[in-house]
PDB file of N, CA, C and O in Angstrom, chain B, residues numbered from 101:
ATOM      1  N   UNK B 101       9.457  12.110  -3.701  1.00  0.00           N
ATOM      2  CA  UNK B 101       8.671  11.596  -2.594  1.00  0.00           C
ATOM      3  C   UNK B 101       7.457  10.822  -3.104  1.00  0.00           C
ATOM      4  O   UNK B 101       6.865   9.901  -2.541  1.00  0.00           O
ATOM      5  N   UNK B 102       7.193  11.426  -4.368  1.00  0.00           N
ATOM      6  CA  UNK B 102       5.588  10.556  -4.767  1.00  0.00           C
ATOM      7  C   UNK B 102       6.112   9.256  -5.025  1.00  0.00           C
ATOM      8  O   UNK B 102       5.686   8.430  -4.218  1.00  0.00           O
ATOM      9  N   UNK B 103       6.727   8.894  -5.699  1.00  0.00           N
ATOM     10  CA  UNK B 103       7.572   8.008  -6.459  1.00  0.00           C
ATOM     11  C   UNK B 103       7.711   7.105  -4.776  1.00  0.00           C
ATOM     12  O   UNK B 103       6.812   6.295  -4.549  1.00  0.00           O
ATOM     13  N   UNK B 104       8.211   7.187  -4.285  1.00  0.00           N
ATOM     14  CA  UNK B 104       8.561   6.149  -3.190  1.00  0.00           C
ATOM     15  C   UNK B 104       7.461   6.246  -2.372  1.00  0.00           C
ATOM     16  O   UNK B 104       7.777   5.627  -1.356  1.00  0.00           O
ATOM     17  N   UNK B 105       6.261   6.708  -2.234  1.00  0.00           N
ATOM     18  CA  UNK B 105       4.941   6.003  -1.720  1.00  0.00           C
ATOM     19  C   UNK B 105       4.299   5.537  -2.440  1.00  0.00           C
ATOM     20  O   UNK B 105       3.269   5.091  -1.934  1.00  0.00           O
ATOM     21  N   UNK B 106       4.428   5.352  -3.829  1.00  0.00           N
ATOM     22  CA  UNK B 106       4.245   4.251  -4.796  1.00  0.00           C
ATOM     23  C   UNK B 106       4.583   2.760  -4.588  1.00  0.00           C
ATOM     24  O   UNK B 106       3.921   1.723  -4.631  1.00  0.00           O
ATOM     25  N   UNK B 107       5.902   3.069  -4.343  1.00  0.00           N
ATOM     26  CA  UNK B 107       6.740   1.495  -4.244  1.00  0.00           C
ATOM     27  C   UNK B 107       6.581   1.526  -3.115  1.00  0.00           C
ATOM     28  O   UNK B 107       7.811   1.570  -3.075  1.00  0.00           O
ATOM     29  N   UNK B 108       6.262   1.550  -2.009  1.00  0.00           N
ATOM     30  CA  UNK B 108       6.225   1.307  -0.101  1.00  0.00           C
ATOM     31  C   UNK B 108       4.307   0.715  -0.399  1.00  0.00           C
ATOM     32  O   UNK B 108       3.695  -0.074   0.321  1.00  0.00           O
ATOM     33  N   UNK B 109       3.942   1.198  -1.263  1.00  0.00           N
ATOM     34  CA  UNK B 109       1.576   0.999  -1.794  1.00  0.00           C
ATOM     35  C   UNK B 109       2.337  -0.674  -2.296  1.00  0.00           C
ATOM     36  O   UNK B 109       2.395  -1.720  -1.649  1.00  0.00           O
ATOM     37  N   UNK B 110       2.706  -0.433  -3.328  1.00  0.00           N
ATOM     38  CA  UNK B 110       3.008  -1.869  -3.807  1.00  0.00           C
ATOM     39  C   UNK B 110       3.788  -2.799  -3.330  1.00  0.00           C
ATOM     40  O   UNK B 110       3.821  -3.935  -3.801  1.00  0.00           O
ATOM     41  N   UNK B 111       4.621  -2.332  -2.166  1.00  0.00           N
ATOM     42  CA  UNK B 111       5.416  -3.234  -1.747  1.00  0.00           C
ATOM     43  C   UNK B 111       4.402  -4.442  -0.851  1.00  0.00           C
ATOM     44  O   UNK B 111       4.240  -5.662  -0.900  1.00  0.00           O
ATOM     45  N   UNK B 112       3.711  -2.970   0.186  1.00  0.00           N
ATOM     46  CA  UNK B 112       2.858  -3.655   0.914  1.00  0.00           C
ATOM     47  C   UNK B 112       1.776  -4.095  -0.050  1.00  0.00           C
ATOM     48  O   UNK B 112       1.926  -5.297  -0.273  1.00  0.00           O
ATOM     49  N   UNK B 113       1.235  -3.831  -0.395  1.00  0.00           N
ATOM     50  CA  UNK B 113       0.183  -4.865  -1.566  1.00  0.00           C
ATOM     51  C   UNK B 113       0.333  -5.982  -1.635  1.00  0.00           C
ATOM     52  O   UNK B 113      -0.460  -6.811  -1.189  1.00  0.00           O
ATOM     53  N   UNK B 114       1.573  -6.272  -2.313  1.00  0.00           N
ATOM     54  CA  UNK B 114       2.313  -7.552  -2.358  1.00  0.00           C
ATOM     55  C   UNK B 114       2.831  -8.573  -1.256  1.00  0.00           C
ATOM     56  O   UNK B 114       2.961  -9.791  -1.378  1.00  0.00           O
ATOM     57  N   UNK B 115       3.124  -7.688  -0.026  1.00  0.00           N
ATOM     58  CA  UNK B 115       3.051  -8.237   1.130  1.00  0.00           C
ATOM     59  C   UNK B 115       1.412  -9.013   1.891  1.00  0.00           C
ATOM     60  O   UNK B 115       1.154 -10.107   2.394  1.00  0.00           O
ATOM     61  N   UNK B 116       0.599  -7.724   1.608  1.00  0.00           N
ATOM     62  CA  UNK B 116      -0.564  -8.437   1.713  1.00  0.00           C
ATOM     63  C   UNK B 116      -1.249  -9.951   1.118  1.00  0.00           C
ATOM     64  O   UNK B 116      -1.744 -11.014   1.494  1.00  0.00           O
ATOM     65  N   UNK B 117      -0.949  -9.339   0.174  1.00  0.00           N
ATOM     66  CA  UNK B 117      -1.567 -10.408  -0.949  1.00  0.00           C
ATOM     67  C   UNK B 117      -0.774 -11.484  -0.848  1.00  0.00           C
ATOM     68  O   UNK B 117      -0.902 -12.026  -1.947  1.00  0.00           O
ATOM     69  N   UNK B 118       0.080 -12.227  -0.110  1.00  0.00           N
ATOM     70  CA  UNK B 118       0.761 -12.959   0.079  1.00  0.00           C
ATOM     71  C   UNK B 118       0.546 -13.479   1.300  1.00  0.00           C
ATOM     72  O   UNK B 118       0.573 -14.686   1.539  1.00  0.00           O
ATOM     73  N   UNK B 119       0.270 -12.381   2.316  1.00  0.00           N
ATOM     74  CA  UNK B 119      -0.349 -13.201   3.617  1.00  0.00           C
ATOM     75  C   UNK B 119      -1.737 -13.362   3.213  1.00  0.00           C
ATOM     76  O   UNK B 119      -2.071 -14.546   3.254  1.00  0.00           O
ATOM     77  N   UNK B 120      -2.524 -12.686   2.893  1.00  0.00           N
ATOM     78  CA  UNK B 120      -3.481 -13.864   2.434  1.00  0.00           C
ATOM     79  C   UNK B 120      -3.947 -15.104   1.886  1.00  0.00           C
ATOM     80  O   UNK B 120      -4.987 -15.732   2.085  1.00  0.00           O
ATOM     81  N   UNK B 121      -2.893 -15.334   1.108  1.00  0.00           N
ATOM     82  CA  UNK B 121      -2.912 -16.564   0.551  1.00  0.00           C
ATOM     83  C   UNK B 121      -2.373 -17.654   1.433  1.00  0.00           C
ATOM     84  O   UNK B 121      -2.605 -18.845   1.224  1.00  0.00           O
ATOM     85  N   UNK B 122      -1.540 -17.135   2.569  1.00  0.00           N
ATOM     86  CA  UNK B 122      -0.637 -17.785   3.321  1.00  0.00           C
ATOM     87  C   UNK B 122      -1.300 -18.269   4.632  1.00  0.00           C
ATOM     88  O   UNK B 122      -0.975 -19.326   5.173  1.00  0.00           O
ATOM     89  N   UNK B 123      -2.333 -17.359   5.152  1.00  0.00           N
ATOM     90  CA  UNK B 123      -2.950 -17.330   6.265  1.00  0.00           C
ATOM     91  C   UNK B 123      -2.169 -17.583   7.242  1.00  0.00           C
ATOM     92  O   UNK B 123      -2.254 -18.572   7.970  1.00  0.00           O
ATOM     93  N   UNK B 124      -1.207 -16.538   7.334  1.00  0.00           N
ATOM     94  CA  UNK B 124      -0.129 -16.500   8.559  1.00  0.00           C
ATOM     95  C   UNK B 124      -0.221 -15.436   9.537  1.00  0.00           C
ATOM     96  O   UNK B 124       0.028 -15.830  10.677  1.00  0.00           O
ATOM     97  N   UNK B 125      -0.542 -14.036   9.423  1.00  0.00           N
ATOM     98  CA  UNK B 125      -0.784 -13.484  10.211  1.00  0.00           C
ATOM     99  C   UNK B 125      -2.102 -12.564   9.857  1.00  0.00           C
ATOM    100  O   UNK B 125      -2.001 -11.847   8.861  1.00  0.00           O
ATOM    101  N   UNK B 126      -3.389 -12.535  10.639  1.00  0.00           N
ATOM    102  CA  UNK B 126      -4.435 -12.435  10.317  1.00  0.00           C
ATOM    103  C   UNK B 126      -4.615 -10.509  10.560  1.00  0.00           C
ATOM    104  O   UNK B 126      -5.112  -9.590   9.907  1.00  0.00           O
ATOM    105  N   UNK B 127      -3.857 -10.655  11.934  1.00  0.00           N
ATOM    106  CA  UNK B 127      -4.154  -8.549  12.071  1.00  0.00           C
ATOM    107  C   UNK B 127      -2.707  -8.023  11.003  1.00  0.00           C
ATOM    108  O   UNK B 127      -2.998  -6.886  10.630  1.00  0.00           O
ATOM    109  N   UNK B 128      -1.820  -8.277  10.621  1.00  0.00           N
ATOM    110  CA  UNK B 128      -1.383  -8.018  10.192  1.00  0.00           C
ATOM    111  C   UNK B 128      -1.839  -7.853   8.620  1.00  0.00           C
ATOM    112  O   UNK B 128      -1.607  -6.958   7.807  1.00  0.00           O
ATOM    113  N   UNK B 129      -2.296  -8.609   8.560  1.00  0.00           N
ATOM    114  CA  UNK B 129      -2.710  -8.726   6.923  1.00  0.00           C
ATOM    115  C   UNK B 129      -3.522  -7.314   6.451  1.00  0.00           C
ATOM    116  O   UNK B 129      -3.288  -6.637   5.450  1.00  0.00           O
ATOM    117  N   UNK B 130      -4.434  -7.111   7.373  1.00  0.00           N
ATOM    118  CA  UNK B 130      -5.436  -5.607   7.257  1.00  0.00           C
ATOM    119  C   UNK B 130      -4.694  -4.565   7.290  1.00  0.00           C
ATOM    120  O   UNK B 130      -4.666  -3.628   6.492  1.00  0.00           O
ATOM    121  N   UNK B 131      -3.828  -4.808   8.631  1.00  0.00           N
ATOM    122  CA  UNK B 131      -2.436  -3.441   8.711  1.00  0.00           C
ATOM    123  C   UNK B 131      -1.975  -2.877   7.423  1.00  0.00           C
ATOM    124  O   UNK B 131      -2.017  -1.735   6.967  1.00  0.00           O
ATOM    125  N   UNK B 132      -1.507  -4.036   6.950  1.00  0.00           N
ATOM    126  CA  UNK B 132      -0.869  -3.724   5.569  1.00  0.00           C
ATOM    127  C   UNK B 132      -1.292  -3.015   4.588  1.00  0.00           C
ATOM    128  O   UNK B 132      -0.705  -2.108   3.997  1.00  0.00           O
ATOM    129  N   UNK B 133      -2.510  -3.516   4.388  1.00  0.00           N
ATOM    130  CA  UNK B 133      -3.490  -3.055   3.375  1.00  0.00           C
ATOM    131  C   UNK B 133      -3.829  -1.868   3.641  1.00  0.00           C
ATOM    132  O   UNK B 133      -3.912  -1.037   2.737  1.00  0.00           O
ATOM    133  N   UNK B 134      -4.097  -1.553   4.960  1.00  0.00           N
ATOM    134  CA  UNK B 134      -4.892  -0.064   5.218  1.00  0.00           C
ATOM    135  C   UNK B 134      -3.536   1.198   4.569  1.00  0.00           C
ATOM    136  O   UNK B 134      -3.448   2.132   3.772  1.00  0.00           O
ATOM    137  N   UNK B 135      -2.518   0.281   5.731  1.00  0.00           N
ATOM    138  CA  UNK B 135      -1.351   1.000   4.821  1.00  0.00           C
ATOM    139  C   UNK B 135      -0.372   1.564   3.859  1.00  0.00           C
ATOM    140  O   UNK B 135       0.583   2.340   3.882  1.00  0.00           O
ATOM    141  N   UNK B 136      -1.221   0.617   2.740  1.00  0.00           N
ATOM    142  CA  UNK B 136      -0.876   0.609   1.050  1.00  0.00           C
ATOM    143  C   UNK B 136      -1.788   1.445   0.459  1.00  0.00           C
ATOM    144  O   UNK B 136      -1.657   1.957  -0.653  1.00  0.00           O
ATOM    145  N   UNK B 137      -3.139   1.642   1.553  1.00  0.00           N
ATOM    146  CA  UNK B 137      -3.827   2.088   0.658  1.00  0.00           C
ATOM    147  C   UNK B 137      -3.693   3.802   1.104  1.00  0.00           C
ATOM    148  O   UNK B 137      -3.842   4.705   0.280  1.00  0.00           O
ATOM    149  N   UNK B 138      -3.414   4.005   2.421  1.00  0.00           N
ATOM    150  CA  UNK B 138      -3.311   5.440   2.525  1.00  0.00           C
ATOM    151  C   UNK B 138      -2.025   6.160   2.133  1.00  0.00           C
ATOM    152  O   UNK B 138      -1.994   7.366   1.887  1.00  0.00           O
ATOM    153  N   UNK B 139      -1.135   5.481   2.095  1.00  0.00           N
ATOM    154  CA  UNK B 139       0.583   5.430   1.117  1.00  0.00           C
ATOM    155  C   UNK B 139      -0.110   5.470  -0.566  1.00  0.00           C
ATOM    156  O   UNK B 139       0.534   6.291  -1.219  1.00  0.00           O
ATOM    157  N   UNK B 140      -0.699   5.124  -1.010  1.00  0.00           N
ATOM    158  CA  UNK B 140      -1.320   5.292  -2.173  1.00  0.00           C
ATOM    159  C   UNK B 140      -2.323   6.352  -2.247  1.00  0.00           C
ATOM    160  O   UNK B 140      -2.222   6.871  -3.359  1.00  0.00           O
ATOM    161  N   UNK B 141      -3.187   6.870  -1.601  1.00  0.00           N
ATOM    162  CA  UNK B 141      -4.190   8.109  -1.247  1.00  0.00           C
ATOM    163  C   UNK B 141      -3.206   9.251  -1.029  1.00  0.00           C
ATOM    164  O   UNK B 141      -3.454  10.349  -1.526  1.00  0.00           O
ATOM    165  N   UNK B 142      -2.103   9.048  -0.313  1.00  0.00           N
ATOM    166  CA  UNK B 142      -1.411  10.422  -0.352  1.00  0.00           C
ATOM    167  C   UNK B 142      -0.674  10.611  -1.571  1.00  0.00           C
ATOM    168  O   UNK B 142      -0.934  11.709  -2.065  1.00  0.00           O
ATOM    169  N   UNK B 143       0.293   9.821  -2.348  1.00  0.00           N
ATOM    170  CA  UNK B 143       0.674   9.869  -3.264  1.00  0.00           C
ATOM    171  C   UNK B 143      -0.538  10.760  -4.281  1.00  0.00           C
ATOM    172  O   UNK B 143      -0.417  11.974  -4.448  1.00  0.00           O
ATOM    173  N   UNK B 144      -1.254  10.265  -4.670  1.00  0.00           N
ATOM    174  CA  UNK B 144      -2.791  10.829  -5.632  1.00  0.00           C
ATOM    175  C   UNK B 144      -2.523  12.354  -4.751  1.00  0.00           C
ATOM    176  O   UNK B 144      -1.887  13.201  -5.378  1.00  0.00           O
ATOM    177  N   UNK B 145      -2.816  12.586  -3.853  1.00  0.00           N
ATOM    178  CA  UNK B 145      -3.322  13.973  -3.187  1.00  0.00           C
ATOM    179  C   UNK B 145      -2.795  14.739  -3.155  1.00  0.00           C
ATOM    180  O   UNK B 145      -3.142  15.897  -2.921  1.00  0.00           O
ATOM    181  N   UNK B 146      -1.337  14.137  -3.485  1.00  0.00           N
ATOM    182  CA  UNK B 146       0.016  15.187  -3.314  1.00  0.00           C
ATOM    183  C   UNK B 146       0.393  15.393  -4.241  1.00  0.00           C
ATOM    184  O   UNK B 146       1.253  16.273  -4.280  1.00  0.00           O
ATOM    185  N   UNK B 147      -0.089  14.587  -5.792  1.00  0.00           N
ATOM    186  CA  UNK B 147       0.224  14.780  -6.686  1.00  0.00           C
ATOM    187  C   UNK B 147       0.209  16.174  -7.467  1.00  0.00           C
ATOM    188  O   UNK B 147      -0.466  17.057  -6.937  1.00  0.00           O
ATOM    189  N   UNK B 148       0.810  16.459  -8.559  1.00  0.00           N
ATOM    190  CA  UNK B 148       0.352  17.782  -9.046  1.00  0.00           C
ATOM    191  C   UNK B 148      -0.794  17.380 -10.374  1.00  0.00           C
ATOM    192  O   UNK B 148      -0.939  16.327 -10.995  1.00  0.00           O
ATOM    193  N   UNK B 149      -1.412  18.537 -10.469  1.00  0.00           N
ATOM    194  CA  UNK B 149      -2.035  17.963 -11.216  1.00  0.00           C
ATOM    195  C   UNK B 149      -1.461  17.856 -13.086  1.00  0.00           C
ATOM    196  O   UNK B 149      -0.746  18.771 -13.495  1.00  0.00           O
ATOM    197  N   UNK B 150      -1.735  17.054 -13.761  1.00  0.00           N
ATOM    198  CA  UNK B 150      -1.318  16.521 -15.404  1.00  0.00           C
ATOM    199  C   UNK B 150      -2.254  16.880 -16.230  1.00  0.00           C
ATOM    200  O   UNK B 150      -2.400  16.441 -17.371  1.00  0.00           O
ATOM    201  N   UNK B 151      -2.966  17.747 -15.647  1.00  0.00           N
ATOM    202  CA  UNK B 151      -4.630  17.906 -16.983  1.00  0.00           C
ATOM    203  C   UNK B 151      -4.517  19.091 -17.673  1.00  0.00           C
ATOM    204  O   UNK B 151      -5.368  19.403 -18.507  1.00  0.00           O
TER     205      UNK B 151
END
């Protein structure tokens, strides 16, 4: 499960970062991001810990 909210963080990342450059859809663009980034915050939180 961690593993694939990794790639769904970067997918959208990459999605983002592409409508930005594109300036095609403006609420969408934030959507994305908020959503890569809390798909990436849970991944970290859920992680176990490696120390």
């Amino acid at each position: 499960m961690r593993s694939l909210l990794y790639i769904i963080a970067v997918i959208l990342i990459i999605g983002w970062a592409i409508s930005v450059f594109a300036y095609s859809a403006t609420g969408l663009i934030h959507t994305l991001l908020v959503i890569a980034v809390i798909s990436f915050l849970l991944g970290i939180i859920r992680s176990p810990s490696t120390v």
